[in-house]
Every structure is written in C-alpha cells, then in structure tokens.
C-alpha angles and dihedrals in degrees: 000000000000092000102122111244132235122216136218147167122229102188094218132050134296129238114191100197140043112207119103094296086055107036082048096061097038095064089038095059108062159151080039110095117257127183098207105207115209123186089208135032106287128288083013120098102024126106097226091076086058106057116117105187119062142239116298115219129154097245106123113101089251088048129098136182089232091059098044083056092046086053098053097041091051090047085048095070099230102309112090126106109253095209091051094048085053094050087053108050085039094059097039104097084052096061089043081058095044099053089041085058089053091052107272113171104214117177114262133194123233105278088048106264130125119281110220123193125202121252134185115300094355109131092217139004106286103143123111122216143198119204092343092284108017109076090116088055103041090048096050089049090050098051089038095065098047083052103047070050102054108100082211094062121094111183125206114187131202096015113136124211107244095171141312133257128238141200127231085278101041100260110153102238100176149321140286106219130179128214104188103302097350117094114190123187112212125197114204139163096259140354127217110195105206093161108141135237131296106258095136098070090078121068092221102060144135098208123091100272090236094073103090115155097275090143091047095043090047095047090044092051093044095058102268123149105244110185133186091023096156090063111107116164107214110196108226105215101057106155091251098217098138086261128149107241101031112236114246127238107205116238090223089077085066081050087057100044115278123130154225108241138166127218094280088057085247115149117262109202095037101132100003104095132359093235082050111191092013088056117141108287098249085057095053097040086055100049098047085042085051094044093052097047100052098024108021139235112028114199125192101229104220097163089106076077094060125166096350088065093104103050096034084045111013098153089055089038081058109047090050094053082057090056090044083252123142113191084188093069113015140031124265127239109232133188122186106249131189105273117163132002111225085194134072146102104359108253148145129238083265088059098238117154140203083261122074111242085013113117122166126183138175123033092333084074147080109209095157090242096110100036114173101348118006122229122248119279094358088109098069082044097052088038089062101034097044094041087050091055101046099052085055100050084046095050089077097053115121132204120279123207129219145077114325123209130184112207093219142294111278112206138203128273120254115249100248089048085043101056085046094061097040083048089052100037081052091057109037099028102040136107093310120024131177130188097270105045084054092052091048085056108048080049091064083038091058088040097060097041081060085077098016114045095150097053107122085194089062092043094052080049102050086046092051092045105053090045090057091046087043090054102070088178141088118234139132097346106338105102117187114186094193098047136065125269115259106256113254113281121203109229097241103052125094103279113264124272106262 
C-alpha cells in the first residue's frame, strides 16, 4: 500500500469489530470514549450474527457451574486451562442476566423460565436459545442497539485493519485502518482486537468470507504471542449445496432427535462414540468426514422433527427451502465446514494480551477456555463475557508518551491468489491433515507471498499451517494421519504440555 497516511489522535480506546465480542466491549467500556471499527456496516459481516446455537449457562435446577466446567474440559481434549474453564462456567448465568437486562429475548416456557436445548457433549440441557436458531442474530441486534445508543460510541463503518502501531517498547498504541484508497493511522490509549476468527481462508466455511485471519496476522506481526494456532473446529452438519459460505445445520436438531445417515440409511456415528450422534464436535466432524470418503454422500435425518420444523427452526428451515430442500420430508446432505477457530492471539478472559495496552476477545483470540475442540454454544457466552471485561480493563489505560512507530500496512489478497489458498488450506488443513499435505501448503503459501508479502490472510495462514506441521499429534481437532493419537486426559488435570 504506497497511499500516504494520515495520521490522528482519538483520546479513548479502539475497538476493531463489531460482532458480540466487540459490541460487548464497546458498551462496557464507557464513559470512556471508543471508536468501534466495523469492516462492514454495522450488525453485517460478524459471525456472531450467524450463530445458530445459544448461550450455554448452568441455570437449570439439575445444573451446576462445576458441570458445565467438567463438560468443556473434557471436550477440550486435555488443553484447556482448567482455571479459565472454571471462570467461565462460574460467570455464565451472569452474563445470562446481563444480556436479559439488555433485552435479550431468550425463549421461555410457559410458566416463564428459560427454556435450554441439548447440545453435543453436553451432560444436560444447559443452552439458551432465542427463536429456536437465532439466538446469534437476535444478541448482536440487542447489544447493538444499547450501543448505537452510548453517548460515549463513536462508529466507523467499512474501515478495514491494515496493521497496528507500537511504542518504543512495544507497547500497541493504536491502529492502521483503510477506507477504499485512504489509509489513516489512529493512536489511541488502548486497542481491543475483536476481530473474529479465519474462516474465510477455506473454501468450505460457515463464517462470512471476509473473516481471514487479519486480528490474529497484526498482533502476530506486532510481536504478539499467538498460541494453539493449529486448532480449527469444523462443524460437521454444513448444508453441502456447493454455497459459499456453507449453511449451517444447528447442532441442537441432533439434540432433538435428528441423525447422521448414510445413503443406505446406516447410522454414522453406531460405535463411534458412546454419545453417538452428540458426540464432541471433533468426533462427529471426523466420522462424517471418514464415512464420505470411503462410502459417499452423509445426510443428517431431521424428519423426527416433523411439522413443527419451521417454527422450532425457522432459520435452518429457511435456508433449506432456498436450496429446494425440505427437512420435513427428506434427508439433508451435509459436509463438515471450518467453524471456529479455538486458537488465536494469547489472552485471558480479561483480554489482556502479551502486549501492554493490547486486549483481544471473541474467536481472534486464545483464552484457553476452548482448548483443543470447543464445546457447543460456549462461543456466544466467552464472546460476551470476555468483550465486557475487557472494555472495562481498557477502559483504565492511559495515554503513553513516546515515539510511535507502525510496522507496516498489511493488504488483502487478490481473488485468484485467494481462491488458491482457501482451496489449499481446504485440502491440506482441513479435517484431516499429514505432513505432506502441510508442506505442500506452506509451499503454495511461499509461492503466493512471493507477489504478495503484505497479504494478513497468508500470514494467518502461514500461522495456522506450521503449527499444524509442528503438532505431530492427533488431539481435539487436530487430526494427523501420520502421528499418534494424544493419550487419554483426564479433564481436571493441568493441560498437557504441546
């Protein structure tokens, strides 16, 4: 990027996304003032709007924080951290109350109380809901308002990150954004990455495409320690039409009954696991992954469901009438499909970084919560948690003086060099991955930084890719075929060394 920069001074903190993670820290942190970056305009481009599931919180009368926590360390294949999984479970039902007191519209049953679905390796119901499947949607709409309505908020809409800026010890003292061909750097007292995850660097995905990895490539090149990189969730029941991005089939209709088949109508997940078709996430991705590979075409079977599929799912219902599918009367073809991304800018449930004056929340970052597979519906819940903590911690930054320095302005990858990579990334990162297959794609990834050295989307892959190759093992959802399989953890023991 050769454009000349201008450069100015916004006296409050920066929050760079604008999904729940973002929007979360934003209204947290006032009334100090925040300038809330979106890429897009806002409540369009963020995953959060996406998800399907809930939030999950221990707040049913046969729920407790303490098994919430056991559930996600034992989903977590032995790498969470065990304090973190703890502080998360713990502070769940407050930030069930907190939303609520925003406006959240969680389903209720008839004599007021919240209504909680089962989802995949989960012991007991424990997941809120709103509308059946829009609970993303429907939360990012709620905490959007009460932050279009914060005196303290200043929006700026389609403004891309191209880098950060630093101070003479390394400090981040503020962002480098782009508005078509103007590119501004702004210091301010503190940045909060809540940039989402990297979904868009496969070409099967369910996150917006425009999500690729740019947090997670600006903290890394600033200095930042980035940790379980190699860690991609890929949901196993995307609607496999051929779109871009892959529909999503919300695990809660295997909660209600429906399963995984193959064309014989043979049952995918018998003897795999002993949750069978609620197995952990990285289970079920790799046996439907397994079964079409070696036996074709697998469907997920939601006719239990029957007539009450569209009101109890109507964005699913939805998205399968687009695609001349009806899950009342036939089976639906599904495909696993990047997801989430358990990896990311090292960070506590607070957001602080490596990097002084440096917070990230949501998917961009690593808090240890999620380990090697993440557990159903906790994402929503450490997106708020974690974005409403950090607003507030950085809302006590103050201002540093000193040189400040920016460490150049990464750019976007064209769209022929960018379908090359997904493709690759795809192939050789995907559910299941070797040694050669990762070599092969750190090659094309070598080859494309040889025309295109400021590209974010090929350093987040490059990121992604060596810690794979460095990981010989198989654990969570990161699946070697040419390594051995992590031994058993127990869930309460200190995570393994990597």
């Amino acid at each position: 990027m050769t454009t000349q920069a201008e450069r100015r001074r916004f006296d409050g903190i920066v929050v760079v996304g604008a999904g729940l993670a973002g929007l979360s820290a934003a209204l947290s942190a006032g009334p100090c003032p925040v300038l809330l970056v979106s890429p897009a305009p806002l409540g369009q481009g963020c995953a959060s709007a996406w998800a399907q599931g809930g939030v999950a919180a221990a707040v049913g009368e046969d729920d407790s924080p303490a098994l919430h926590a056991d559930d996600t360390l034992a989903a977590g294949a032995g790498l969470c951290d065990p304090e973190a999984v703890r502080d998360l479970a713990a502070s769940a039902p407050q930030v069930i109350e907190r939303l609520l007191a925003l406006g959240a519209p969680f389903d209720r049953d008839a004599t007021g109380r919240l209504l909680q679905s089962l989802e995949a390796a989960h012991s007991r119901p424990r997941v809120a809901r709103i509308g059946g499947d829009g609970a993303g949607l429907k939360l990012t709409e709620v905490v959007m308002r009460a932050v279009l309505a914060a005196a303290h908020v200043t929006v700026l809409e389609s403004a891309t990150l191209r880098g950060l800026m630093t101070g003479p010890n390394g400090e981040v003292r503020g962002v480098v954004l782009s508005r078509g061909q103007r590119v501004t750097e702004i210091a301010a007292r503190a940045v909060i990455l809540a940039t989402g995850g990297l979904g868009g660097l496969y070409a099967v995905t369910t996150n917006p495409p425009q999500l690729q990895g740019h947090g997670l490539a600006v903290a890394a090149r600033a200095g930042a320690k980035v940790a379980d990189a190699e860690f991609v969730q890929f949901h196993p029941t995307a609607l496999d039409v051929g779109a871009d991005p892959a529909p999503l089939l919300t695990e809660a209709l295997r909660g209600e009954g429906a399963r995984l088949i193959g064309r014989d109508g043979s049952a995918v997940m018998e003897g795999v696991h002993p949750l069978g078709d609620l197995a952990p996430r990285d289970v079920v991705a790799a046996a439907v992954h397994t079964h079409a590979h070696m036996h074709g075409q697998v469907f997920l079977d939601a006719r239990v469901i029957g007539s009450e599929f569209p009101s109890r799912f109507p964005g699913v219902f939805e998205a399968c009438r687009r695609f001349g599918l009806d899950p009342r009367d036939e089976p639906l073809p599904v495909a696993p499909a990047a997801h989430y991304h358990m990896g990311g800018v090292h960070a506590d449930l607070h957001g602080r970084t490596s990097l002084a004056n440096l917070f990230a929340a949501g998917e961009c970052a690593r808090t240890g919560v999620h380990g090697a597979n993440r557990l159903a519906s906790n994402a929503l819940l450490e997106a708020a948690l974690a974005g409403h903590r950090a607003g507030l911690l950085a809302s006590a930054a103050s201002e540093v003086p000193g040189r400040i320095a920016t460490r150049g302005y990464g750019l976007d990858l064209p769209p022929q060099a960018l379908a090359q990579l997904r493709q690759g990334m795809s192939r050789h990162a995907g559910v299941v991955r070797d040694e050669a297959g990762l070599n092969e794609l750190l090659g094309l990834i070598a080859r494309l930084e040889s025309g295109h050295p400021d590209s974010l989307s090929l350093t987040a892959a490059r990121i992604l890719a060596a810690a794979a190759l460095a990981r010989r093992e198989s654990r969570g959802a990161h699946l070697r075929s040419d390594g051995p399989v992590a031994p058993v953890h127990s869930p309460l023991q200190p995570k393994a060394a990597a």
